[in-house]
C-alpha positions in Angstrom: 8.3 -6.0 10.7 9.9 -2.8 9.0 12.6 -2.9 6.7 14.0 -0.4 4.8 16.3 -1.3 1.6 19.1 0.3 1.9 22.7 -1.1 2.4 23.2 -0.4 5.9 19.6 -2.5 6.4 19.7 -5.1 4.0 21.4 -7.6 4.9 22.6 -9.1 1.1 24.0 -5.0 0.7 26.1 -4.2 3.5 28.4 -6.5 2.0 31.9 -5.7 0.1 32.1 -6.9 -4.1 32.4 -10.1 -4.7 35.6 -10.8 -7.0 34.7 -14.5 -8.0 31.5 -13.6 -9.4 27.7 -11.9 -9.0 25.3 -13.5 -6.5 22.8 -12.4 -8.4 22.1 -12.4 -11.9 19.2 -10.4 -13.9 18.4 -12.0 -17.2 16.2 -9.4 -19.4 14.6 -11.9 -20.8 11.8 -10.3 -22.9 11.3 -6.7 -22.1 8.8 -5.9 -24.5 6.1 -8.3 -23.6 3.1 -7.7 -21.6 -0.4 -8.3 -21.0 -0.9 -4.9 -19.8 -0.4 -1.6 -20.8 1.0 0.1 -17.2 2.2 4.1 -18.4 4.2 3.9 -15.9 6.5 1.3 -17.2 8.6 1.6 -20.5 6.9 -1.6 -21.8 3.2 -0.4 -21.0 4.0 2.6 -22.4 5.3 1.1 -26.1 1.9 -1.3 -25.9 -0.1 1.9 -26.2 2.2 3.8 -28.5 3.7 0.8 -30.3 6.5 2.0 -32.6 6.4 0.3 -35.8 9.4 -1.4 -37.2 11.5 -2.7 -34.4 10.7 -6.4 -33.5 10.2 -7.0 -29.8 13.3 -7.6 -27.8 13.3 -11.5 -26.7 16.4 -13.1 -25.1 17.6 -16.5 -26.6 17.2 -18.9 -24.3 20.3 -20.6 -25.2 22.0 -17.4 -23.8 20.7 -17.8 -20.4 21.4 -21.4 -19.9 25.1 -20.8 -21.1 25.1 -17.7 -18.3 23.5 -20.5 -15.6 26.0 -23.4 -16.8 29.0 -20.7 -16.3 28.1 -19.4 -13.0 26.3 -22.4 -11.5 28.7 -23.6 -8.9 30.5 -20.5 -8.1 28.8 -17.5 -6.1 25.7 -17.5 -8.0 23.0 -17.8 -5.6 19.7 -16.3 -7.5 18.5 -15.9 -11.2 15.9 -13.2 -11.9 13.8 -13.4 -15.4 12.8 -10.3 -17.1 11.7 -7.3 -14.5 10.9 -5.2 -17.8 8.0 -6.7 -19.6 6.1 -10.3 -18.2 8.7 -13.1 -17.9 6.0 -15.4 -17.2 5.1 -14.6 -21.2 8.9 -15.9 -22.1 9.5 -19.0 -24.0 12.3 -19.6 -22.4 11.4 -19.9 -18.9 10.8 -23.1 -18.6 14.1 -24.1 -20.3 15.8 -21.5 -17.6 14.0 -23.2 -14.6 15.1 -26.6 -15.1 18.7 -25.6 -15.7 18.8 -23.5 -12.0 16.8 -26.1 -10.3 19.8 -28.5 -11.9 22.2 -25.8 -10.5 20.9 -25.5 -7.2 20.0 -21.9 -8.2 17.1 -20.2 -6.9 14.8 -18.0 -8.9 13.3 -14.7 -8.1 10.2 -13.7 -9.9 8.3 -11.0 -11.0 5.2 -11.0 -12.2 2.2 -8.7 -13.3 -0.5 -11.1 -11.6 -2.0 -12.1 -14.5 -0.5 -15.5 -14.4 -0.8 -16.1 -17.9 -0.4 -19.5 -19.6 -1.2 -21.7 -16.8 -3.1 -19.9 -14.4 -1.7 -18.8 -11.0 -2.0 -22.3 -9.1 -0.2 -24.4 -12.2 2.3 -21.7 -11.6 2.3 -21.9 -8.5 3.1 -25.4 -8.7 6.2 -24.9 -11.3 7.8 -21.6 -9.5 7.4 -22.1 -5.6 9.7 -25.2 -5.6 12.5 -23.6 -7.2 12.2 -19.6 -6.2 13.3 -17.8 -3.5 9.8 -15.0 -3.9 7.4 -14.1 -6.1 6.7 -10.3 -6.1 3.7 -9.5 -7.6 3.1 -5.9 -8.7 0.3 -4.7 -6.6 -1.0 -1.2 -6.9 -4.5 -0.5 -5.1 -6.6 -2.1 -2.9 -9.8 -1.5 -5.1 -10.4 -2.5 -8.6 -10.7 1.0 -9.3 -7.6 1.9 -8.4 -5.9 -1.1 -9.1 -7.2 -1.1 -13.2 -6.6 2.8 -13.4 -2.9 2.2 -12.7 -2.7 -1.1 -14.5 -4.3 -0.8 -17.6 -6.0 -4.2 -18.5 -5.6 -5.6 -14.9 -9.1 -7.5 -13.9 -8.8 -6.8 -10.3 -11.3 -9.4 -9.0 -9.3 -11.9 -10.9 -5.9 -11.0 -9.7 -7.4 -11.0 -5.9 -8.1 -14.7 -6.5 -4.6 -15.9 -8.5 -2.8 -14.5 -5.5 -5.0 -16.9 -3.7 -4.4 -19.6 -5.8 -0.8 -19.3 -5.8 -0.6 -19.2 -2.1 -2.3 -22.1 -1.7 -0.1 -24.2 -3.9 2.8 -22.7 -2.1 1.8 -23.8 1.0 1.3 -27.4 -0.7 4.3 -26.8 -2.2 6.0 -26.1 1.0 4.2 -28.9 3.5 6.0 -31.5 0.6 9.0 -30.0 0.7 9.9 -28.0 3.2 10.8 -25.2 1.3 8.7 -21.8 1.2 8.9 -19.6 -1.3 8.4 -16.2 0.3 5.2 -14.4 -2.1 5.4 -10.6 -2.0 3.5 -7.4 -3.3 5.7 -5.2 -5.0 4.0 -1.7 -5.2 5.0 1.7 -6.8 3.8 4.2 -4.5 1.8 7.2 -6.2 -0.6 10.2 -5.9 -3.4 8.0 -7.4 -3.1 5.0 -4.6 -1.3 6.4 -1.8 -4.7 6.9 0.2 -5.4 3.0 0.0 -1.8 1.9 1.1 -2.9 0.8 4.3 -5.7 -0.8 3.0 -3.2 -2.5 0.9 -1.6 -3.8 3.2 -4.0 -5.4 5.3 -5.8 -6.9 1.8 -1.9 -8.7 1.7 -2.6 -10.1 5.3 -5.5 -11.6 4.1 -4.2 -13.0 1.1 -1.2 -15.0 2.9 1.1 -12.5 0.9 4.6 -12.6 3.3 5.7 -8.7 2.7 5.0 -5.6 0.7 7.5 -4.1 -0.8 7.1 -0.4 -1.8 9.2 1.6 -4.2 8.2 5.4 -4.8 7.4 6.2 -8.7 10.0 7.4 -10.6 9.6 9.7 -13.0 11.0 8.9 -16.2 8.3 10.3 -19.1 6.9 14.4 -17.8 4.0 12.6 -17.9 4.1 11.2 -14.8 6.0 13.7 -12.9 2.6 15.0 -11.1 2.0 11.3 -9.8 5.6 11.5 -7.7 4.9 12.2 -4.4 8.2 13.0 -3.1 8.1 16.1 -6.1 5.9 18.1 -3.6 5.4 18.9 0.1 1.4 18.2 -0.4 2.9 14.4 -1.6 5.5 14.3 1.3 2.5 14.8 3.7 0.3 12.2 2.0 3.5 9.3 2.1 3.9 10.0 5.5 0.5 9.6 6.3 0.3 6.5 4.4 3.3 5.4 5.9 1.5 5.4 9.4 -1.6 3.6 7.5 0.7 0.7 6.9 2.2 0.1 9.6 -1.3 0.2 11.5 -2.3 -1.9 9.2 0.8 -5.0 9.4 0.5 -4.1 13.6 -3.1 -5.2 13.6 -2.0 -8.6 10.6 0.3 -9.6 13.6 -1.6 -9.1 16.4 -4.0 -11.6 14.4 -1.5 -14.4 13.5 -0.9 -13.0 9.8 2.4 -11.3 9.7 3.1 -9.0 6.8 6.9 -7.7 6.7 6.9 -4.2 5.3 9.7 -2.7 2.7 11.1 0.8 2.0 8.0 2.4 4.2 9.8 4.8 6.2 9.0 8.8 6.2 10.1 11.1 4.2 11.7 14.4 5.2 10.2 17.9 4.5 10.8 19.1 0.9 13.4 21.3 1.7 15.1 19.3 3.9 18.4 17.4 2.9 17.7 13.8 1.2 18.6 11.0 3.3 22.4 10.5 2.7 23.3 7.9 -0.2 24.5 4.9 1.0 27.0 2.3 -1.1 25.6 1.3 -4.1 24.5 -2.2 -3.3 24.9 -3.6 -7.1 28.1 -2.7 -8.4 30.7 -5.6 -8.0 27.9 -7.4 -6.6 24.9 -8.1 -9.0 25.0 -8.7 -12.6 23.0 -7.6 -15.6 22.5 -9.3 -19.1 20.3 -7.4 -21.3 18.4 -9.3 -24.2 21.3 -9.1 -27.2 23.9 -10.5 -24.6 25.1 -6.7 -23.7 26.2 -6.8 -20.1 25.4 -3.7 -17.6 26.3 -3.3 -14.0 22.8 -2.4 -12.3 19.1 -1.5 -13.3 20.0 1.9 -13.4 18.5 3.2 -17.2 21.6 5.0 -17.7 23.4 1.7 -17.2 21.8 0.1 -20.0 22.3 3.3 -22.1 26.2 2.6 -21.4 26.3 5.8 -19.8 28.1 4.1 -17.0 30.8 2.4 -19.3 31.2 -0.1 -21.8 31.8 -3.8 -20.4 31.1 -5.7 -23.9 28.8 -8.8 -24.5 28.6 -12.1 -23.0 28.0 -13.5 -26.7 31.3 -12.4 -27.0 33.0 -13.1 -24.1 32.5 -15.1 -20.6 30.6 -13.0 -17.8 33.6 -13.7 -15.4 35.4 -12.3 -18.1 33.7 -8.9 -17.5 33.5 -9.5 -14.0 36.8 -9.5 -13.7 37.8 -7.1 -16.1 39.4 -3.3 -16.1 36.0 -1.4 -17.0 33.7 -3.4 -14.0 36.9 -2.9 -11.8 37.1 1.4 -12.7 33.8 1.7 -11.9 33.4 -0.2 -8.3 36.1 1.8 -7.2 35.1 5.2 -8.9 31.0 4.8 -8.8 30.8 7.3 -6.0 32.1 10.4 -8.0 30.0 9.3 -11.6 27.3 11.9 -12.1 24.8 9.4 -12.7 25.8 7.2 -9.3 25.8 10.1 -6.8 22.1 11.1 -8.0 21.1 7.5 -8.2 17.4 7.1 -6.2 18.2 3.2 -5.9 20.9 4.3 -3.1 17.9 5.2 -0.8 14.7 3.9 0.9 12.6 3.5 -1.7 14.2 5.2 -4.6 13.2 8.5 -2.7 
């Protein structure tokens, strides 16, 4: 299976705002800690260039179960931990599972694949009963690969904590009857778009349910020659890669091991017009509470910058408060003409 995020194929996006309250809510629970050192990610990048002086940013946990007691009830359907930095490293997150699982809120997870603290199957065991899917970022189908992009990754052992997590999923599931969907979450790029569709078919044989592809964005110069959808050379390798997948989830099916694939649809010659930008599927819809309580409307950087408005803190003031108030309400109906929103790569397949 093929499916592109976008809001005319996702399902949860071709949906209108909801004006009781956020289906979703993104905690960022403790953006500044990692195992790893990716350069592709703003915390990877401040493990190898730590700046001195500034604490690291951590989320009070007494914060996110107020934001899970307030919404728990209402339209809140999912709670996501940290997707900056390794929630898994949070001391929170226990604290944060027990209050959704007392909610009847599902989590959504992810995770570096380093499993640390318990191990993947001991987490396995504490997440699949309560999430909705565990993405694990995934970016190579070698060790070589794989450890070049994620610096301080030991590839061999990640290949055997996704197995250890599926099994206790499966356990998990048999017992209960509920399955928590386990997914690769890859950033496609010049250094691993050759092994895609090997990727692909290493998820098949892991038991991982979908791959999920996003294109690199980027955010540093330095990783601007990595970007495959900068040049027409890139384009051609995507595309390419693109057909490697699909091959590669064709031949998973035929074989009993189905593999649902994410955002992996071609790209259009260079000078060709982008695919047009659809409605923003966050605004009005999702919610955003960054580690000192500030709220933000979407993941978009320049959100969390407040380039996008000012909508105050929920240590100062109920979410629904926000939700409901004038700033949240001027941008839902204006996003389409903000600067920032018309350029925004999140309104396409793939962030392409």
């Amino acid at each position: 299976m093929v499916r592109d995020f976008s809001v005319t194929t996702d399902w949860l996006s071709t949906r209108l705002p909801i004006p009781e309250g956020p289906w979703r809510l993104t905690l960022v629970t403790d953006p500044d800690d990692c195992n790893l050192a990716c350069d592709m990610c703003e915390c990877g990048r401040a493990r190898r260039e730590p700046a001195p002086g500034r604490p690291p940013r951590r989320m009070d946990a007494a914060l996110a179960l107020a934001l899970v007691a307030e919404l728990g009830g209402g339209t809140l359907r999912e709670v996501i931990p940290s997707t900056l930095g390794e929630p898994l490293l949070w001391s929170g997150l226990d604290a944060l599972l027990d209050a959704c699982a007392a909610a009847r809120v599902q989590l959504n997870v992810t995770t570096n694949g380093t499993w640390p603290g318990r191990g993947a199957r001991r987490w396995g065991e504490r997440l699949a009963p309560l999430a909705s899917d565990v993405k694990v970022s995934w970016n190579g189908a070698t060790a070589a690969t794989a450890e070049a992009i994620m610096t301080g990754l030991d590839f061999a052992a990640a290949v055997q904590g996704v197995r250890d997590f599926a099994a206790a999923r499966d356990q998990v599931s048999a017992r209960t009857g509920h399955r928590c969907r386990l997914s690769f979450q890859v950033t496609a790029q010049a250094a691993n778009v050759g092994e895609l569709g090997a990727l692909v078919a290493l998820a098949a044989s892991l038991s991982v349910d979908r791959v999920k592809v996003n294109q690199l964005q980027p955010l540093v110069p330095a990783l601007e020659a990595r970007a495959l959808p900068a040049t027409e050379a890139g384009r051609d390798r995507w595309n390419r890669a693109v057909e490697a997948m699909r091959r590669s989830a064709s031949e998973a099916a035929t074989a009993g091991r189905a593999v649902e694939l994410q955002n992996v649809t071609p790209l259009p010659p260079l000078g060709a017009p982008p695919a047009p930008p659809g409605p923003c599927p966050f605004v009005g819809r999702e919610a955003w509470v960054l580690h000192d309580g500030t709220f933000a409307p979407c993941p978009h950087p320049a959100a969390w910058r407040g380039e996008l408005g000012e909508f105050g803190s929920v240590g100062a003031q109920p979410l629904l408060a926000i939700w409901g108030g004038p700033a949240l309400a001027r941008l839902a109906a204006g996003y389409e003409d903000h600067p920032v929103c018309r350029a925004c790569p999140l309104r396409r397949p793939g962030g392409a």
